[in-house]
Backbone and ligand atoms as CSV (ligand in chain L), in Angstrom:
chain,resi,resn,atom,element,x,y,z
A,1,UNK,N,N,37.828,45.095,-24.715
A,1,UNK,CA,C,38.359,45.946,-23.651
A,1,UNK,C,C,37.775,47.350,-23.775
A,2,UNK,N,N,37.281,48.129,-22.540
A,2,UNK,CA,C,36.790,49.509,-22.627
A,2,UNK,C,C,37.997,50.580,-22.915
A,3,UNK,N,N,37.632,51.460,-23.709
A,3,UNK,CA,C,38.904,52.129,-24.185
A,3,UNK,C,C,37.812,53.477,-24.259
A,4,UNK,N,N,38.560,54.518,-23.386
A,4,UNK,CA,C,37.886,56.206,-23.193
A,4,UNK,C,C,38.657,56.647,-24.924
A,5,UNK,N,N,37.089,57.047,-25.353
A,5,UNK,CA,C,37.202,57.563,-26.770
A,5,UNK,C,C,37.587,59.184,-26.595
A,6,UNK,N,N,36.772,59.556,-25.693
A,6,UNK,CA,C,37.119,61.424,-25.501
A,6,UNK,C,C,35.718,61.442,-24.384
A,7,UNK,N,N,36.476,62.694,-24.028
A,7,UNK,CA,C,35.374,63.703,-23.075
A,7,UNK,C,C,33.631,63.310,-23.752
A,8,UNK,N,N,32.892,63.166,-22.835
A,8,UNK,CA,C,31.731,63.326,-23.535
A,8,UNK,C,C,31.255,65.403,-24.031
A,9,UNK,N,N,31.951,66.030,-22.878
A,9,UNK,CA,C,31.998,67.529,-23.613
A,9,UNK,C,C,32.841,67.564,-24.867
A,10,UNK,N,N,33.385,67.040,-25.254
A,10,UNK,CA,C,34.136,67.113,-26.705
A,10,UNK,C,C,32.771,66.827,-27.571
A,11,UNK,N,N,32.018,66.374,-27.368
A,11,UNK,CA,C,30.856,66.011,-28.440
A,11,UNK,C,C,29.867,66.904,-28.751
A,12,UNK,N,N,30.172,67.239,-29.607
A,12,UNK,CA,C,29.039,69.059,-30.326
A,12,UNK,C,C,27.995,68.449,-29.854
A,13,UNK,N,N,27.150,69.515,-29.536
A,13,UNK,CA,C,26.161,69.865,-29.391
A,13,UNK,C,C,25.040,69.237,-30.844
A,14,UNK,N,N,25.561,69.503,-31.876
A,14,UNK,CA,C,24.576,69.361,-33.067
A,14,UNK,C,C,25.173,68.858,-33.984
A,15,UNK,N,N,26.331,67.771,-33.694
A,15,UNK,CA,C,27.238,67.334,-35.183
A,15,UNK,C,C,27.591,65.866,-34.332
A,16,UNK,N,N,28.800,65.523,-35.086
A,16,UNK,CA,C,29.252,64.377,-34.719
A,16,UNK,C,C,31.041,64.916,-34.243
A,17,UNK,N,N,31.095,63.747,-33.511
A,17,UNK,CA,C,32.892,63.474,-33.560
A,17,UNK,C,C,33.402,62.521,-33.960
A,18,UNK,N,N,33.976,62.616,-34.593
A,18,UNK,CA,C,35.039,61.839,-35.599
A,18,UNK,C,C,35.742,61.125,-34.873
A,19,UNK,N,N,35.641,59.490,-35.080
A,19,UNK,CA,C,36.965,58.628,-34.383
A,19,UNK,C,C,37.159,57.451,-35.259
A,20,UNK,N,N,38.345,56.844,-35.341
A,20,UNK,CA,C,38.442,55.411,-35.984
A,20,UNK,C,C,39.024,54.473,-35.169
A,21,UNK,N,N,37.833,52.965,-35.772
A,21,UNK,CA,C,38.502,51.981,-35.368
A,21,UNK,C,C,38.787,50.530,-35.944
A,22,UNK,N,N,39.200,49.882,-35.830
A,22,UNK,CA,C,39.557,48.143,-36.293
A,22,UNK,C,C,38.337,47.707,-35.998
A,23,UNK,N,N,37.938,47.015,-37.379
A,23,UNK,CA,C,36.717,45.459,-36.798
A,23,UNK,C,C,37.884,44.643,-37.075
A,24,UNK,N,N,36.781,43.490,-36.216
A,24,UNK,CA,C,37.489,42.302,-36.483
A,24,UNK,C,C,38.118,41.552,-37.334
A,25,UNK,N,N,37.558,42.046,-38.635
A,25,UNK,CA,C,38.771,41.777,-39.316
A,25,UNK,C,C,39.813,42.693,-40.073
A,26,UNK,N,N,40.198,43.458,-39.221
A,26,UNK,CA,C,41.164,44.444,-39.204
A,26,UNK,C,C,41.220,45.151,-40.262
A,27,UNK,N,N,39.656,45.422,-40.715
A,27,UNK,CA,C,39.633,46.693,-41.474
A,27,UNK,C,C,39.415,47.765,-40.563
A,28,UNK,N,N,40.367,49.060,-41.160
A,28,UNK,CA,C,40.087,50.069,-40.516
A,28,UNK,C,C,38.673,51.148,-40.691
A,29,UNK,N,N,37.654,51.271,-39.986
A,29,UNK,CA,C,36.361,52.536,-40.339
A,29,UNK,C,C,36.411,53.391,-39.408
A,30,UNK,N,N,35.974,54.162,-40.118
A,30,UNK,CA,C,35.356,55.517,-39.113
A,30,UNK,C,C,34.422,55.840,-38.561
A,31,UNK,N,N,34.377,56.025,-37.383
A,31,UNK,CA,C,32.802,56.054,-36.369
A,31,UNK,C,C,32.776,57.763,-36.028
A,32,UNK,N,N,31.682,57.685,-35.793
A,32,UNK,CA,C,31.073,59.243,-35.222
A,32,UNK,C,C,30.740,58.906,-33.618
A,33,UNK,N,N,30.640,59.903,-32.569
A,33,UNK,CA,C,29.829,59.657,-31.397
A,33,UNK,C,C,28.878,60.577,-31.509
A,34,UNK,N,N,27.649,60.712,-31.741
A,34,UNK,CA,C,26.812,62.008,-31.820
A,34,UNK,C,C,25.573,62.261,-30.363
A,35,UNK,N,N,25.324,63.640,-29.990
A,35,UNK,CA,C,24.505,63.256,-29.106
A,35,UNK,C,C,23.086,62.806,-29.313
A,36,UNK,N,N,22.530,62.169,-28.273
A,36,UNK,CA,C,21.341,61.438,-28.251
A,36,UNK,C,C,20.599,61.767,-27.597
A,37,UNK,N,N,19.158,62.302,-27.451
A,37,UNK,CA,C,18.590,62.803,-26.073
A,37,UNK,C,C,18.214,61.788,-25.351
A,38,UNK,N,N,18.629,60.225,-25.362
A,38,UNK,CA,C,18.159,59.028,-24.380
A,38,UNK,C,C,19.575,59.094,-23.665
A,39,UNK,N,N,19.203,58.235,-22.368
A,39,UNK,CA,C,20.423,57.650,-21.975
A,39,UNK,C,C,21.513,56.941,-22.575
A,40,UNK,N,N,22.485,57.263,-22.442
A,40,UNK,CA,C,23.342,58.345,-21.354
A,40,UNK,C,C,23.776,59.312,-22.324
A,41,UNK,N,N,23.255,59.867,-23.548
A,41,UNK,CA,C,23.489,60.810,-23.849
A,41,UNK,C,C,23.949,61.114,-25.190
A,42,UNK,N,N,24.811,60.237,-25.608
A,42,UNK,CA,C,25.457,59.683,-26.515
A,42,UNK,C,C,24.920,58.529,-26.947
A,43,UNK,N,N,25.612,58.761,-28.796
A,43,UNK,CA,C,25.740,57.027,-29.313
A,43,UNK,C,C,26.702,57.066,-30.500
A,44,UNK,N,N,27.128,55.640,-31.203
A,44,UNK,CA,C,28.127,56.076,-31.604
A,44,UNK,C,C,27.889,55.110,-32.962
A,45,UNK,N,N,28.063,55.283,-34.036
A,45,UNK,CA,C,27.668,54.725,-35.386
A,45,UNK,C,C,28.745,54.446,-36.260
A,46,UNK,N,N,29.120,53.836,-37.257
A,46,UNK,CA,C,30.057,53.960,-38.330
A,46,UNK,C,C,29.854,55.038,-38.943
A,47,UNK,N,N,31.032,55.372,-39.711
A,47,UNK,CA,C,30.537,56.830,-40.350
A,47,UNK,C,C,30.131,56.528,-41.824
A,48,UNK,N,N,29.487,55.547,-42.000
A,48,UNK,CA,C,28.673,55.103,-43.338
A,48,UNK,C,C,27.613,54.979,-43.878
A,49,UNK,N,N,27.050,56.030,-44.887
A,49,UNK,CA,C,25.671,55.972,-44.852
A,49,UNK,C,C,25.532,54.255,-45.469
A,50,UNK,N,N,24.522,53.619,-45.094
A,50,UNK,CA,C,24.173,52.599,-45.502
A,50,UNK,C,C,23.557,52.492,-47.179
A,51,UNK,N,N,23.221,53.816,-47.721
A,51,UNK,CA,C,22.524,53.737,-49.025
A,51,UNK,C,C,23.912,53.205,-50.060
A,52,UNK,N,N,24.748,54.333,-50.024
A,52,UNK,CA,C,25.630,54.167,-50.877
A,52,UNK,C,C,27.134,54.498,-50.269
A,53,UNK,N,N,28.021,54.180,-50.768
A,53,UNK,CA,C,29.172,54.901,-49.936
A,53,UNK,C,C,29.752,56.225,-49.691
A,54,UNK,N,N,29.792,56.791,-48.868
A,54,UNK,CA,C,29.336,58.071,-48.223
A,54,UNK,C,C,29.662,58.589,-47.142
A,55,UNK,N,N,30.531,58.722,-46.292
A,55,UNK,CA,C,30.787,59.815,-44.937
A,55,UNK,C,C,29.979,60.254,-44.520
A,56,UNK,N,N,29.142,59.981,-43.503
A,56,UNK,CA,C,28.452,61.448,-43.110
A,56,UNK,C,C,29.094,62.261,-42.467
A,57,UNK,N,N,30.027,61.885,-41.573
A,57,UNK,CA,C,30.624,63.384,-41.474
A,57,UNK,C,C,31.997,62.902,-42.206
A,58,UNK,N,N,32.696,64.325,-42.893
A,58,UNK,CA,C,33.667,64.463,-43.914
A,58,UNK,C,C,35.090,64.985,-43.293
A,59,UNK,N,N,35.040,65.115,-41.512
A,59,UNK,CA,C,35.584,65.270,-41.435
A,59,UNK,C,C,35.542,66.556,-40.343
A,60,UNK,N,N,34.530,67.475,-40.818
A,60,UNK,CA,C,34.285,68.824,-40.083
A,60,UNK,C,C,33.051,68.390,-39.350
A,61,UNK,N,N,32.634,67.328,-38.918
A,61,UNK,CA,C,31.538,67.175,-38.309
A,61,UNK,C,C,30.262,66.845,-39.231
A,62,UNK,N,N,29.353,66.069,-39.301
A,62,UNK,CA,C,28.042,65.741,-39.637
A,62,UNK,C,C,27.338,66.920,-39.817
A,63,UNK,N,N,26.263,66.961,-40.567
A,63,UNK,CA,C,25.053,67.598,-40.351
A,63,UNK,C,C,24.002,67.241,-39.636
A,64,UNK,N,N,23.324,67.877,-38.390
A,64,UNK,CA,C,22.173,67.385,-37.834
A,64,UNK,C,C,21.536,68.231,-37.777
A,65,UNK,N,N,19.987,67.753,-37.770
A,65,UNK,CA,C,19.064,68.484,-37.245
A,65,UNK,C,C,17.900,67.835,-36.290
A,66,UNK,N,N,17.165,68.529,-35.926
A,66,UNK,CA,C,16.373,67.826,-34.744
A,66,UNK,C,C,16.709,65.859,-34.532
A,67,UNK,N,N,17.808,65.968,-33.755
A,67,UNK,CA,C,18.382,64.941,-33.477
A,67,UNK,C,C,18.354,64.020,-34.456
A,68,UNK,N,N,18.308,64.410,-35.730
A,68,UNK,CA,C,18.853,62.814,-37.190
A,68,UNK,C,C,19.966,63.562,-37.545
A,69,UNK,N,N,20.616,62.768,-38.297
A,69,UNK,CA,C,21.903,62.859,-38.969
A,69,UNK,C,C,20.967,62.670,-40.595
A,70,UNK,N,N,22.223,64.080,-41.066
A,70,UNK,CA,C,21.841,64.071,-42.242
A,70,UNK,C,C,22.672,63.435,-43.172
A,71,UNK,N,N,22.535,62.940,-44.195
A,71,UNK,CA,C,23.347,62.200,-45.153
A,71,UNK,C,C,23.748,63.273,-46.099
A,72,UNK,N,N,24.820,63.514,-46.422
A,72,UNK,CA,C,25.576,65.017,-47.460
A,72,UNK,C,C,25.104,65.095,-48.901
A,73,UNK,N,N,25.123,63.094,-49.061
A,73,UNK,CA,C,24.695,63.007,-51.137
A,73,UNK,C,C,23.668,63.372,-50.630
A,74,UNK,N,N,22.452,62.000,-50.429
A,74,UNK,CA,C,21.445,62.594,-50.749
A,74,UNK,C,C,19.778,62.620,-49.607
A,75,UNK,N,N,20.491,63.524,-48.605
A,75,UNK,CA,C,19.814,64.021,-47.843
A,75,UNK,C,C,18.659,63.141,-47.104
A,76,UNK,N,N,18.985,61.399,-46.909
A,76,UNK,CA,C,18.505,60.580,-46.100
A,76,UNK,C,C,18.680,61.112,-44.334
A,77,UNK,N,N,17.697,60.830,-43.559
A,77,UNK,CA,C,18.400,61.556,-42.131
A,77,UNK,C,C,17.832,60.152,-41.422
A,78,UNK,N,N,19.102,59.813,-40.457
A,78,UNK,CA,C,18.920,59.151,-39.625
A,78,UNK,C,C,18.828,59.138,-37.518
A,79,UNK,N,N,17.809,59.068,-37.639
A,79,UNK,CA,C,17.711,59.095,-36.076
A,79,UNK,C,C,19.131,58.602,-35.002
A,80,UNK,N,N,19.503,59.920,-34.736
A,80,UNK,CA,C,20.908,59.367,-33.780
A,80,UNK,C,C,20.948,59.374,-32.863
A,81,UNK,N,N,19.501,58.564,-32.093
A,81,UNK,CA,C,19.764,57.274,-31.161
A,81,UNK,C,C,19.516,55.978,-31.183
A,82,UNK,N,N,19.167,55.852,-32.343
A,82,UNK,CA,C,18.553,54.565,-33.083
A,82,UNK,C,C,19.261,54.048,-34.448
A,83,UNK,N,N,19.186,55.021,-35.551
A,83,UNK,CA,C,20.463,54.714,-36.169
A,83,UNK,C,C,19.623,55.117,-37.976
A,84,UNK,N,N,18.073,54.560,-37.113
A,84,UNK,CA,C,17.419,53.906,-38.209
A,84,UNK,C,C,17.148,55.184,-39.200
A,85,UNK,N,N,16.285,54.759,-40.450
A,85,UNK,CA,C,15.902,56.485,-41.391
A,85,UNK,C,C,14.516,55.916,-42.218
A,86,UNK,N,N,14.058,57.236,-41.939
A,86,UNK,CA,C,12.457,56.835,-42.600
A,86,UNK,C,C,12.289,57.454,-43.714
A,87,UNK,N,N,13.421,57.970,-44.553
A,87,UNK,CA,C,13.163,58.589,-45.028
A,87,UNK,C,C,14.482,59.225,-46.638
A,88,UNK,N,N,13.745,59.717,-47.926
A,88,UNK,CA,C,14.549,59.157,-48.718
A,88,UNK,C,C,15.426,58.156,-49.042
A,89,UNK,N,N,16.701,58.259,-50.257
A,89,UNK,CA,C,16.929,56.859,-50.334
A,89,UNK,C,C,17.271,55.893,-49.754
A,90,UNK,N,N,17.469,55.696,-48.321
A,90,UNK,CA,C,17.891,54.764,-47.063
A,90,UNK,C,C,16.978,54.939,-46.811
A,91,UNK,N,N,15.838,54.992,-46.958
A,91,UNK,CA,C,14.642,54.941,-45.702
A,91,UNK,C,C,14.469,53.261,-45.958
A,92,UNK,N,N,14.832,52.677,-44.756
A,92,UNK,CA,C,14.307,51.025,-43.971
A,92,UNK,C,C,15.749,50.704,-43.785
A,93,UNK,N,N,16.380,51.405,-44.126
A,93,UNK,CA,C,18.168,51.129,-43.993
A,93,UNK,C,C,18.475,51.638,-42.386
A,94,UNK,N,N,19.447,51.255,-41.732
A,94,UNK,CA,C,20.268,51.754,-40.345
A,94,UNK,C,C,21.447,51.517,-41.017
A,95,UNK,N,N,21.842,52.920,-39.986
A,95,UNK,CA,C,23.332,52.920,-39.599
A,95,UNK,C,C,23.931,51.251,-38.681
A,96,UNK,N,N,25.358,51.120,-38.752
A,96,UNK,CA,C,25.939,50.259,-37.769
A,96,UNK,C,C,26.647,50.582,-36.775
A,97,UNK,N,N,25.543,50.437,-35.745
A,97,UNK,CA,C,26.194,50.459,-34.508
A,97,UNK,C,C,27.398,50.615,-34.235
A,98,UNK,N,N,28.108,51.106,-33.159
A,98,UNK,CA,C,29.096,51.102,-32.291
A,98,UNK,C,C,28.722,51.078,-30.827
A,99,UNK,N,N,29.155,50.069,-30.232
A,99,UNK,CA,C,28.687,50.185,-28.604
A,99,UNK,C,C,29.590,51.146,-27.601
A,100,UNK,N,N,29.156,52.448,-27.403
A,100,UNK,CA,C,29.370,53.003,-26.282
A,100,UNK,C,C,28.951,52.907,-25.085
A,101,UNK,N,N,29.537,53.593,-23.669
A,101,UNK,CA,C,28.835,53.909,-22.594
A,101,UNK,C,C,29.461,55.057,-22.180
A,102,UNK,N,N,29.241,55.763,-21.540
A,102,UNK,CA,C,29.342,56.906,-20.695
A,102,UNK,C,C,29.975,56.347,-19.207
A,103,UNK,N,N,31.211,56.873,-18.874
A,103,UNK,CA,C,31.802,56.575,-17.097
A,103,UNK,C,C,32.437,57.791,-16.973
A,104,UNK,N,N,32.302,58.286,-16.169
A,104,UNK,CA,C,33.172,59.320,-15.432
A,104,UNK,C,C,33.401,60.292,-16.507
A,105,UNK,N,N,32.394,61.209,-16.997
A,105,UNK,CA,C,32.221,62.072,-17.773
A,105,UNK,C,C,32.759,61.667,-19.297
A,106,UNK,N,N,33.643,60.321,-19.593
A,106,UNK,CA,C,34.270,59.856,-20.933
A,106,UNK,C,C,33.615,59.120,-21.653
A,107,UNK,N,N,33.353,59.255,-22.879
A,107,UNK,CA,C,32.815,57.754,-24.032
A,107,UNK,C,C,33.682,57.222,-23.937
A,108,UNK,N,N,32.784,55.901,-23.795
A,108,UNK,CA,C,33.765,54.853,-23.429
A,108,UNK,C,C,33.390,53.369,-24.350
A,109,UNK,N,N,34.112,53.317,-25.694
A,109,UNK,CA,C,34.110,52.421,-26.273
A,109,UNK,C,C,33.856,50.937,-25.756
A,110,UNK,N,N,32.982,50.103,-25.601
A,110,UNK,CA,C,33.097,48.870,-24.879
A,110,UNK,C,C,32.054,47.748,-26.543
A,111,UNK,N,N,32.605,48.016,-27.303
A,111,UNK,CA,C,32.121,46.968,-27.884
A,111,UNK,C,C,33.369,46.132,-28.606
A,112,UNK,N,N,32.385,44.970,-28.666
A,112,UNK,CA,C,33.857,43.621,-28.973
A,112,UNK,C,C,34.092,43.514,-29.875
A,113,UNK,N,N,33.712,43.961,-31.060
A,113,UNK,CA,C,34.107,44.207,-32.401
A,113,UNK,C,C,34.704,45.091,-32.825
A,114,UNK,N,N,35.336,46.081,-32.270
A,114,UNK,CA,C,35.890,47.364,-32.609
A,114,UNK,C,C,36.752,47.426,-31.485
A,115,UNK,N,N,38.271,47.688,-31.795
A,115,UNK,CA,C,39.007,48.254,-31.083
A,115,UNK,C,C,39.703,49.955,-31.593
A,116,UNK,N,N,39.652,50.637,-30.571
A,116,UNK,CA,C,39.719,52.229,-30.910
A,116,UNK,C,C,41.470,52.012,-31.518
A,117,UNK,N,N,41.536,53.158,-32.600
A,117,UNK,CA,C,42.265,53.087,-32.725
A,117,UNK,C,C,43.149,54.476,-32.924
A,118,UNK,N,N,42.352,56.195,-32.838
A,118,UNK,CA,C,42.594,56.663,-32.745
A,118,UNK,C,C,41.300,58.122,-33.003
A,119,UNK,N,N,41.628,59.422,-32.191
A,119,UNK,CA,C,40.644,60.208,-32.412
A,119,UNK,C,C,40.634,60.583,-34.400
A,120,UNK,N,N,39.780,61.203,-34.677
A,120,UNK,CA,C,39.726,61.934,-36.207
A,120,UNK,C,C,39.773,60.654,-36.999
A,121,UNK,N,N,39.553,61.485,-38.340
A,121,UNK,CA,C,39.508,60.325,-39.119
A,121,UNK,C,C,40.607,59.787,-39.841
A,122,UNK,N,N,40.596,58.211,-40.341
A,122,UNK,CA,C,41.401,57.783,-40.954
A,122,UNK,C,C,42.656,58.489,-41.852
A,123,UNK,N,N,42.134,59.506,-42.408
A,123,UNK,CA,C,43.048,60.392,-43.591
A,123,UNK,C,C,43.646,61.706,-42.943
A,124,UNK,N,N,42.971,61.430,-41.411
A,124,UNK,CA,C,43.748,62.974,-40.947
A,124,UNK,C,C,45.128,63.126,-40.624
A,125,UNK,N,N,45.688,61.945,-41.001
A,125,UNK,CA,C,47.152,62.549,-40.646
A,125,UNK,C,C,47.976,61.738,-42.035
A,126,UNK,N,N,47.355,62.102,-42.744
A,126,UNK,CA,C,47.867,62.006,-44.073
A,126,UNK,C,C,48.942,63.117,-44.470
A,127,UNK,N,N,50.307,62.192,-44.781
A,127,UNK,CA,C,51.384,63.317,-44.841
A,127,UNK,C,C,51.616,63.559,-46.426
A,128,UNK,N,N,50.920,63.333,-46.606
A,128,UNK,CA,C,50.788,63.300,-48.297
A,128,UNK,C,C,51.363,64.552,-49.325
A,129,UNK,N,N,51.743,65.178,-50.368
A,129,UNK,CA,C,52.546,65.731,-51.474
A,129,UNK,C,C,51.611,67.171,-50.809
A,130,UNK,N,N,50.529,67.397,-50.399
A,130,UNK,CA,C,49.485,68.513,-50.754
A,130,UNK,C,C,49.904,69.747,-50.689
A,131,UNK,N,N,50.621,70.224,-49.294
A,131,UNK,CA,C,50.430,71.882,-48.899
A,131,UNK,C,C,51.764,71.575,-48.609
A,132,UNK,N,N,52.428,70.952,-48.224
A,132,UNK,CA,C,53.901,71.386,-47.639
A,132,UNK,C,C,55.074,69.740,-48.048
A,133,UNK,N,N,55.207,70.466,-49.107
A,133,UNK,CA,C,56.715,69.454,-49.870
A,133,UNK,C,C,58.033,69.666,-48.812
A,134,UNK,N,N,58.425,68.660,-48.916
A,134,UNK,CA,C,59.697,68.386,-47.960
A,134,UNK,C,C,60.656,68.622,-49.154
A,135,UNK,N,N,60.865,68.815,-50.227
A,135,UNK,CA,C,61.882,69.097,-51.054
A,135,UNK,C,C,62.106,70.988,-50.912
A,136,UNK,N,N,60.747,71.789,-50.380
A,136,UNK,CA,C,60.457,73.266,-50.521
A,136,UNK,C,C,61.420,74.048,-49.735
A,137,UNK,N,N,62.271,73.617,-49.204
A,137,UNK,CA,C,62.707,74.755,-48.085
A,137,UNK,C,C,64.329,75.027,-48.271
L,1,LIG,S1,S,24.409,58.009,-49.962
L,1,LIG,FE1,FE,23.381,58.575,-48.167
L,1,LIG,S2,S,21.316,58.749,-48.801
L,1,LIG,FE2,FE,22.364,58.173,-50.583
């Protein structure tokens, strides 16, 4: 089923956006939508470097530069409209897909293996012990 991920203007200019979703077998991952200079503009990847296990974006957005995504360990960059990387330790490695499309200005999730399951990433609404104890007040 097509499910509107966000605005395609929500999508930096030079990073990624953060979204998660269910594969099929109901593990939960995290995808990026980053822009692409091919049609339609966008594309949308797991947020896993393929070398080793790894985020590329951590949360505050990816690193890019002239349209690759950079990897944070160790500075593999992958082409983000293709996926693929020529270069350091993933070079012959790709990213995994996510099938987007673009309708009415929204990414629009339409692949059959992934159902959206919410914007940001997995740990962002972690209510966890960190900054604000419910015992404190
Ligand atoms: S973990 Fe990404 S290049 Fe090594």
């Amino acid at each position: 089923m097509a499910e509107t991920i966000t605005a395609v203007s929500e999508v930096p200019e030079n990073s990624s956006y953060l979204f998660s979703v269910e594969d099929a077998f109901t593990n939960e991952r995290e995808a990026i939508i980053v822009p692409c200079e091919d049609d339609p503009g966008v594309e949308a990847w797991i947020n896993d470097c393929p070398h080793e296990p790894q985020k590329l974006d951590r949360g505050s957005g990816a690193a890019m530069r002239d349209g690759e995504i950079i990897c944070p360990k160790h500075g593999s960059m992958f082409d983000a409209c293709e996926g693929g990387c020529g270069n350091g330790p993933a070079a012959g490695m790709s990213l995994l897909s996510v099938d987007v499309e673009v309708a009415d200005s929204d990414v629009v999730l339409v692949d059959n293996d992934y159902e959206f399951l919410k914007t940001g990433g997995l740990d962002d609404d972690d209510s966890g012990p960190s900054s604000t104890s419910p015992l404190s007040f």
